[in-house]
N, C-alpha and C positions, 0 to 999 in steps of 0.2 A: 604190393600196393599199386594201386593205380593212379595216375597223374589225372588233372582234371579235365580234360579232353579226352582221354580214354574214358572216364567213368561217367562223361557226357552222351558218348556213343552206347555205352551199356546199358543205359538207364532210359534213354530218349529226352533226359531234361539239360537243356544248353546251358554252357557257359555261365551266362547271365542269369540265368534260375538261380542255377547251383551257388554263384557268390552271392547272391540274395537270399539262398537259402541261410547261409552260411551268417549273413548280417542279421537275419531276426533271429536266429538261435534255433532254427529249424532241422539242418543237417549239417553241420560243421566236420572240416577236414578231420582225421585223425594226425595228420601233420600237416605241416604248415615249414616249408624251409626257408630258414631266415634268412639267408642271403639270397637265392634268388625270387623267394614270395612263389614258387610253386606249391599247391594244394595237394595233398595225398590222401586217397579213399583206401580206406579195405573191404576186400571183398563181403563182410560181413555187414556193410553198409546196403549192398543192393535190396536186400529185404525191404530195407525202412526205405531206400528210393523208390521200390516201384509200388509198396504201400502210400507214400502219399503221392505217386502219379494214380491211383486208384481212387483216393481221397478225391482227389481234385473231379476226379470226372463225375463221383457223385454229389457232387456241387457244394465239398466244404472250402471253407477258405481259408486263407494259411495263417491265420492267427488261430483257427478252431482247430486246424493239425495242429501247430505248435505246443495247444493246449494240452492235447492229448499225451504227448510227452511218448510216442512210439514207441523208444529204445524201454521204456519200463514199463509199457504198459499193459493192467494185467485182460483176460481175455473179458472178463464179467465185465469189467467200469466199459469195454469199447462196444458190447454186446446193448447196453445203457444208452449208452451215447448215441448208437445209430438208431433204436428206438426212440429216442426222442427228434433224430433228426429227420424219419420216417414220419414222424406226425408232424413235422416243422412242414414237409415237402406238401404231406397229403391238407394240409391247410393250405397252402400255397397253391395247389391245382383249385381245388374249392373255387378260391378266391378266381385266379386263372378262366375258371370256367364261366363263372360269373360274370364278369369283365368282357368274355368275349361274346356271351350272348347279348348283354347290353348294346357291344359293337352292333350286333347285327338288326338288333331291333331297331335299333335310330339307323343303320343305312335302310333297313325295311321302310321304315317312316320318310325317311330320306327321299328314298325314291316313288314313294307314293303320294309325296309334298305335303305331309300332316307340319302343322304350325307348329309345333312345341318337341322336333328328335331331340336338342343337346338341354334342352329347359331343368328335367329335374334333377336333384339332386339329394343325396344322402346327407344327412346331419345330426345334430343334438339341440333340443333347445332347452335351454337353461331351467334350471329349478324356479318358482318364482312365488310371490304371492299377491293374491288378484283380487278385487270386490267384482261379484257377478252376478249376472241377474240372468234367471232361464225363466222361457217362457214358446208356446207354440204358435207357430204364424203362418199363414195361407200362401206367401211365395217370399222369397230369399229378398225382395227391396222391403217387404214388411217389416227386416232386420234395424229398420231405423224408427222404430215405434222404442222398439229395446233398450237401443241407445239413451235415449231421450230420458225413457224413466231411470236408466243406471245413472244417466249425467244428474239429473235432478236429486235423484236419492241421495249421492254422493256428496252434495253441494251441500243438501241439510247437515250431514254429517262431518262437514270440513275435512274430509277425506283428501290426504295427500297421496297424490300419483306421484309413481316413482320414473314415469314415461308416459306424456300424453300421448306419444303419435304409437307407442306400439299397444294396440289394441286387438281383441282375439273374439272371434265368436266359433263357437264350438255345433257342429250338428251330430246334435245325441239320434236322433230319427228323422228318416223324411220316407213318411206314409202318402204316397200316392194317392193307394184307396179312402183313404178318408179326407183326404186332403189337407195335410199338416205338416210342418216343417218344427221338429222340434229343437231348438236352439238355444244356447247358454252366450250370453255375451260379458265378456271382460276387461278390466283396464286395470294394470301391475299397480298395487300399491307398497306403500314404506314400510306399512307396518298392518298386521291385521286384528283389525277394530270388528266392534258385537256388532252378531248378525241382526238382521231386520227381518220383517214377513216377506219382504220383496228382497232385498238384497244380502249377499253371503260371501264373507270371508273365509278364505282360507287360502292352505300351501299347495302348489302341485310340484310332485318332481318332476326330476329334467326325464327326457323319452326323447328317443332316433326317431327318425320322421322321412319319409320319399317326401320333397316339399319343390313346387315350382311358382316361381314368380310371375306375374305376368300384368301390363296396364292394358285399362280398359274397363270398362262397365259388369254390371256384376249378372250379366243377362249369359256372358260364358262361363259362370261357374257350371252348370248344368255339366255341359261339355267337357270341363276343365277335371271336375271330380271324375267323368267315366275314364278319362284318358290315363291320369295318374293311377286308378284302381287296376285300367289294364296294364300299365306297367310293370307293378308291385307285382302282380301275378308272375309276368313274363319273364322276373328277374330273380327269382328266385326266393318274398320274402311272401310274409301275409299280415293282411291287417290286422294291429293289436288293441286297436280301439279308437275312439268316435273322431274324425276329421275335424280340421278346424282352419280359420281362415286368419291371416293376423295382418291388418292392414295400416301400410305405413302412410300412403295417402287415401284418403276418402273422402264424404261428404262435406263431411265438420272443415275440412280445408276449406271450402267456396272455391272447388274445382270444376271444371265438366269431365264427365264421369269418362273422357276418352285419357284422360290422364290419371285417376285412381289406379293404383298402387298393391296388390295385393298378391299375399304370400300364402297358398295354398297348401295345408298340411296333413300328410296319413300318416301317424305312428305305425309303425312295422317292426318286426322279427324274423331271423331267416328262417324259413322250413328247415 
């Protein structure tokens, strides 16, 4: 038998490990002397010692040893177990690798003094349902022609919103060549009431989005959509469908437009 300081040196795990080990039920003495509370190993222990100093370096943690239950464990369940913690690892670099190009792209922007490195972010936006009215318009302020007839339609139809200030206009197409901005504009409502020739109910689910906020007029969306497109590239996702704009202040306030409000959205997916 060994005392607990001899089987400290044997194994390279201290003092303090080892009566920790011993307190969550991980490698416990084979004795234990009651009068003086010294620990005793046997030699048939160092296996299972220098197995979880091996654990540990490939980065499991001692409640996931514990699990494993060493002393009976058969070769198949750990043969398992490291297969799945190989795809636990290989998601985690992914994720890792992801993370540090994003680093490098905002100190890229950083040092090249672009307005918007730390602006976008990843998210979810909620399931909802919305009355909307789509139509095509010659430049992005034209966007309040849309407005007007959605507000109007809506009034007819005593249409309750379920949130006046969070409103969304969608760009399905913007044709240069012909010069058209094709655009869906909306406002959440409570419940979804019969469509009209102009105006249409219905549900959308929830979708992850690269989204950045930013105040100011609406003369740097232009700007603001190539910037977010190059990002989404740069980071590893791709667009999953039409951008949208959801603004929490805008005209309907009686603001000036250096104070409008607005939250710039790409639905995305990772390559």
């Amino acid at each position: 038998m060994f005392k607990i300081g001899e089987f400290s040196v044997l194994t390279s795990i201290s003092i303090h490990m080892l009566r920790n080990y011993d307190k969550i039920g991980l490698l416990t003495p084979k004795y234990i002397d009651e009068w003086t509370g010294y620990r005793y190993y046997e030699s048939d222990q160092l296996p299972i010692a220098n197995q979880i100093v091996a654990l540990k370096m490939m980065g499991f943690g001692l409640k996931e040893i514990a699990a494993l239950q060493l002393e009976y464990m058969q070769m198949d369940k750990f043969k398992d177990v490291l297969k799945n913690k190989i795809e636990a690892k290989e998601r985690e670099v992914k994720l890792i690798r992801r993370q540090l190009a994003q680093m490098k792209n905002v100190l890229k922007d950083l040092t090249s003094e672009k307005k918007h490195p730390l602006s976008i972010v990843i998210k979810c936006i909620p399931d909802r349902k919305v009355a909307s009215f789509r139509k095509k318009i010659k430049e992005f302020p034209d966007e309040g022609i849309l407005w007007k007839t959605l507000s109007d339609e809506c009034e007819k139809l005593n249409v309750e919103f379920s949130d006046a200030n969070y409103s969304i206009a969608i760009q399905h197409e913007i044709n240069f060549d012909e010069n058209y901005i094709d655009v869906e504009v909306q406002r959440l409502v409570e419940n979804i009431y019969e469509s009209t020739d102009k105006v249409k109910f219905y549900s959308i689910p929830s979708c992850e989005v690269a989204a950045l906020v930013y105040q100011g007029g609406y003369s740097k969306l232009k700007d603001i959509n190539i910037y977010i497109a190059k990002w989404i590239t740069q980071n590893g996702f791709e667009i999953c469908g039409p951008a949208f704009n959801i603004y929490y202040i805008s005209p309907e306030h009686g603001v000036n437009e250096e104070k409008f409000i607005t939250e710039v959205c790409f639905p995305i997916k990772k390559r």
